[in-house]
N, C-alpha and C positions, 0 to 999 in steps of 0.2 A: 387592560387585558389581564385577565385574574390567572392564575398559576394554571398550567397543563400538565397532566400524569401522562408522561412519555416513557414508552418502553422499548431498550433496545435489544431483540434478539438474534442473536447474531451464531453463526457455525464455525466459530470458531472466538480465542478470549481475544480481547480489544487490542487493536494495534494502537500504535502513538496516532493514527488517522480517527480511530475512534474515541479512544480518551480525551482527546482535545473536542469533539463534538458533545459526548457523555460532560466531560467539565464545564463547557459552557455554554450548556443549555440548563444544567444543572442551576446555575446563575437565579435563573424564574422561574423554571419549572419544579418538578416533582420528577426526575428521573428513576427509572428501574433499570440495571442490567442483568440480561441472561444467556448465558454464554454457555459453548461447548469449549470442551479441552481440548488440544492440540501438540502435540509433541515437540514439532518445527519450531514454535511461536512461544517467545519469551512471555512470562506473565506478568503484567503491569498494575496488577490489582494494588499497589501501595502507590500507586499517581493519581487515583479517583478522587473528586473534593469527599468530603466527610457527609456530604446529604444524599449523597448516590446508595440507593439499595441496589446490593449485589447478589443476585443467586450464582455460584460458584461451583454449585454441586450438581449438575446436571448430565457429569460422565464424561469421557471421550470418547472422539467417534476418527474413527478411520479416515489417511489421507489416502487417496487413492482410489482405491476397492469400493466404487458408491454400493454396490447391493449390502458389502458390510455397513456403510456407511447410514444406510433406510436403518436397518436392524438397531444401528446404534440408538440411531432418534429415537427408536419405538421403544427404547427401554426406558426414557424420560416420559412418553407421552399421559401418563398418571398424574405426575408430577408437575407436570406442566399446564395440565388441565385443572388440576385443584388450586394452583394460582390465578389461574384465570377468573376461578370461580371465584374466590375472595377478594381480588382486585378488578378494577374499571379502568382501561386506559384509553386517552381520549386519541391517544396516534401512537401507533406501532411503526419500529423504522429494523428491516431488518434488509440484510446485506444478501440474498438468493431466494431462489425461491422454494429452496429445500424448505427453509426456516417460515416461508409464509405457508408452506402448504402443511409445516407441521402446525403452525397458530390456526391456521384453518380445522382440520380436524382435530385439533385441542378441545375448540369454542362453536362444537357442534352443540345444535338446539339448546347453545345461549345466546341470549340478547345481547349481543354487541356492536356497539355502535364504537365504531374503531377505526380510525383514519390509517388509512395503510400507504407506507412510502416507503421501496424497495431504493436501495443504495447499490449502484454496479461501478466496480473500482478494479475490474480488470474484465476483456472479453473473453470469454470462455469459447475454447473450441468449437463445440457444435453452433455458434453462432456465423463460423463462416468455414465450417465442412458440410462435405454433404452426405456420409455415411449414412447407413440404414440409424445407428443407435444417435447422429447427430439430427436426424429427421425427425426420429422419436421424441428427443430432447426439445426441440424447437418446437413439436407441438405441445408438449407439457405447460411449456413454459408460456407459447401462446395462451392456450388455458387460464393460466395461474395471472396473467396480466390481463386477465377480468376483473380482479380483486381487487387491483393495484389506483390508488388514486393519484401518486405522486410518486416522481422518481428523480433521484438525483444519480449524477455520472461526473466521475472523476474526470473523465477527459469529453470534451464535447464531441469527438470521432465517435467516440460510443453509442450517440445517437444517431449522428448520421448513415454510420456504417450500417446499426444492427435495429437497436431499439427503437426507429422510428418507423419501424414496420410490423409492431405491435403495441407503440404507446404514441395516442398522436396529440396529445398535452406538452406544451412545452416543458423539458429538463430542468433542473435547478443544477446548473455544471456548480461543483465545489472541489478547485483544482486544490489538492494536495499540499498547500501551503503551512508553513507554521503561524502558530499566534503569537505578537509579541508580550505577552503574556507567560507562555507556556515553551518558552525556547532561551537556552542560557547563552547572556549577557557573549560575543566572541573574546575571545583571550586572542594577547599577543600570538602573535608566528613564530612558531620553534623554528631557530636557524638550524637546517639538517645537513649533515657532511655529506651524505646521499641526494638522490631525490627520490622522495618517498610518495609511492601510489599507493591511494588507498581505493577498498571495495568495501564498503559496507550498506549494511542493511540485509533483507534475506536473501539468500543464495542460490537464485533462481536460472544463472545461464551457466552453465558449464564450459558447451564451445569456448564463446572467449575468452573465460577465465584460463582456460588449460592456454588459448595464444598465447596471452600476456605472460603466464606461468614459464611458456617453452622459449616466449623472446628474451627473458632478460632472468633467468636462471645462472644462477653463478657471474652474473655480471656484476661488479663492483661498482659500477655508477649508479645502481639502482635497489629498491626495494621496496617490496609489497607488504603490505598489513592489510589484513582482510579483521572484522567484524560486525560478527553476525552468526547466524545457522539459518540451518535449509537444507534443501536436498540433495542440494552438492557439497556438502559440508564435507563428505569424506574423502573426495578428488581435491577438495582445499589442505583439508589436512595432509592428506597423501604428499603433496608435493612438499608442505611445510615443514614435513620431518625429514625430507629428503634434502634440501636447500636451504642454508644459514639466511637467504635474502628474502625468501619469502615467511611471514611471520600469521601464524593464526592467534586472536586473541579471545574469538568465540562471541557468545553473547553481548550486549550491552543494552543498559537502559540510555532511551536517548534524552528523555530529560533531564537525566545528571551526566550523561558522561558524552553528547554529542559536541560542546566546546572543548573540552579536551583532547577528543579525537581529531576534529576537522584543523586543530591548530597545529596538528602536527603532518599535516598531507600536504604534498606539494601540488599532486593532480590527482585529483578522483575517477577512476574507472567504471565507466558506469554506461557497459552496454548492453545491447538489446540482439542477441539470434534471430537476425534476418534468413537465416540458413534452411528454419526447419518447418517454415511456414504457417508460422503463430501471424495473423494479423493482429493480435493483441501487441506482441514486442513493437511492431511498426507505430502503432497509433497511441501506447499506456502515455499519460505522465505522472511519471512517477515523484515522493514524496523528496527525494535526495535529489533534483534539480534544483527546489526551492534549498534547501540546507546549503548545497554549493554555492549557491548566490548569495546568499545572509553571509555563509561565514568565508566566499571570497576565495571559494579552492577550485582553479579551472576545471573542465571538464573534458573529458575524452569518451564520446559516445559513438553510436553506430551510424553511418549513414543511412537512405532510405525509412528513416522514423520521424516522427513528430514528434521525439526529444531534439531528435537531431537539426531540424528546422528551428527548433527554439533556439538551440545553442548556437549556430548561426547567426542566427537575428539579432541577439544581443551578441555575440562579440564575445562569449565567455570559453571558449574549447575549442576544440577540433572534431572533425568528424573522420571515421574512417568506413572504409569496409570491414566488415564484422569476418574477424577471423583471416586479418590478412596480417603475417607476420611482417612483412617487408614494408606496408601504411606503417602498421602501429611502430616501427622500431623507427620510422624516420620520424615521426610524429613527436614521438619522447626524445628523440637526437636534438630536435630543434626547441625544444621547451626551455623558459627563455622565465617563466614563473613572472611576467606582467599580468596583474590584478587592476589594472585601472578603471580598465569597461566598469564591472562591478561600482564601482563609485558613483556611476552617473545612472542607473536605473531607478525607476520609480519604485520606492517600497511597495507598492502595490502590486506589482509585476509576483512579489515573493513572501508577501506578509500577507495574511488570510482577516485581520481584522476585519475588512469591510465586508467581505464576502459570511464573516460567519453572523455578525448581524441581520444580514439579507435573508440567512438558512435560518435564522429563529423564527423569522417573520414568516416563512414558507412552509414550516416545521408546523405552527402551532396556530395557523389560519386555515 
């Protein structure tokens, strides 16, 4: 099987879920990245291998505001189209269908034969509301999943719930795992005079963060270290200049500084707003249930989710009710910091090796 020109274009710059995909497909192929900028989102561009072409320069577009957000695309769409015109890629993998519909009308009346596989790694609203602009959304996107040959889905919910009622091709699920490859070595356990919760990754629930914040503020047996940004990054900060126990440390790269971090956490906080009626918090999995398990830091997640199911099943946390101060503080009462479950799971369960061989074969067939 001779080499493939894969391109990734994506709305927003590469998460640790991307670069690890970009890195190793990189391996046999001929990778492109093209990327929009983002505020919220740390830039990873120094963890690419050295064979990766990178366009970087393609602007920022608005979180939020999508009619800003069109505007934004369209200030690339030149630029984007005289790429195209110079280069032939045999499969395009991009992550919305904002991003296909802008390669769609980039690679008007050119000839392209272009293998298209759309990547969905969180459910988006209008997939299970039913508003006027979420009706509108749902038929766009019906539309645009004309073009689509292949889809892959972080969580298999994803298809059942939504996308298999406009893609009837079996999914390539590619759970959120890391590669042993691309994931540093665990460091010993910091003995803590505390017990130390951490939240990291982006900062996407608020409600329970402020529980956790309002249960165990000023308490001396306990303390929070948050890392990361996001949208709640300034209700995090807010509290952490208020309170010596909770600590903000901001950003972080996770392939140099995620053993350091997880060795110093006794439990990981890591839940999901059952409150505001996201079906996505119910069903995501996210990429810090596999971290938890590699590097052995129990789990405190939300009941009523399919993290939450997980972490049952294995034996590695506790479940609560999301936003219930009176669970969570009996929950951390009884925490006891037994890591043995962890010992006895199948590395496969939490290491992505196998799975990302299968996505090459998927990718580039």
């Amino acid at each position: 099987m001779g080499k493939k020109n894969i391109l990734f274009l994506l709305s927003h710059q590469p998460n640790p879920r991307f670069v690890k995909q970009i890195n190793f497909l990189a391996v046999h192929n001929n990778v492109t990245v093209i990327y929009y900028h983002r505020d919220y989102m740390k830039d990873l561009s120094t963890e690419y291998d050295d064979k990766v072409v990178l366009n970087e320069s393609m602007g920022t577009i608005s979180n939020g505001n999508y009619l800003k957000r069109i505007a934004d695309y369209f200030k690339s769409f030149k630029q984007l189209k005289n790429i195209l015109k110079q280069n032939r890629y045999d499969t395009l993998i991009v992550n919305n269908i904002d991003t296909l519909a802008l390669f769609k009308l980039s690679s008007l009346f050119q000839k392209i034969q272009t293998q298209v596989i759309v990547e969905i790694s969180d459910l988006r609203s209008h997939t299970y509301t039913n508003s006027f602009k979420s009706k509108v959304m749902k038929s766009i996107e019906k539309f645009m999943f004309r073009f689509v040959d292949k889809l892959i889905v972080t969580s298999p919910k994803f298809y059942d719930m939504y996308y298999k009622t406009i893609f009837k091709d079996k999914p390539f699920v590619l759970e959120n795992k890391p590669l042993s490859n691309m994931i540093p070595n665990r460091l010993e356990k910091v003995k803590n005079d505390k017990i130390i919760i951490g939240i990291v990754g982006l900062l996407l629930q608020g409600k329970p963060y402020k529980t956790l914040f309002e249960t165990i503020k000023d308490n001396d047996r306990y303390e929070v270290h948050i890392y990361g940004k996001g949208v709640f990054e300034d209700l995090v900060k807010e509290y952490a200049n208020k309170y010596n126990n909770i600590k903000f440390f901001g950003e972080y790269n996770f392939f140099k500084d995620s053993a350091k971090i997880y060795s110093t956490l006794d439990i990981l906080y890591m839940p999901y707003d059952t409150t505001n009626g996201s079906l996505n918090n119910k069903i995501a999995l996210p990429n810090k249930l596999y971290e938890a398990i590699y590097f052995q830091v129990p789990i405190i997640t939300s009941k009523g989710t399919y993290l939450g199911e997980l972490v049952e099943k294995y034996n590695i946390g506790k479940i609560i009710k999301c936003c219930d101060t009176e669970e969570l503080i009996n929950e951390l009462n009884k925490f006891y910091g037994n890591i043995d479950n962890f010992k006895y799971l199948d590395k496969s369960i939490y290491i992505g090796d196998d799975d990302y061989n299968r996505l090459e074969e998927y990718v580039t067939n």
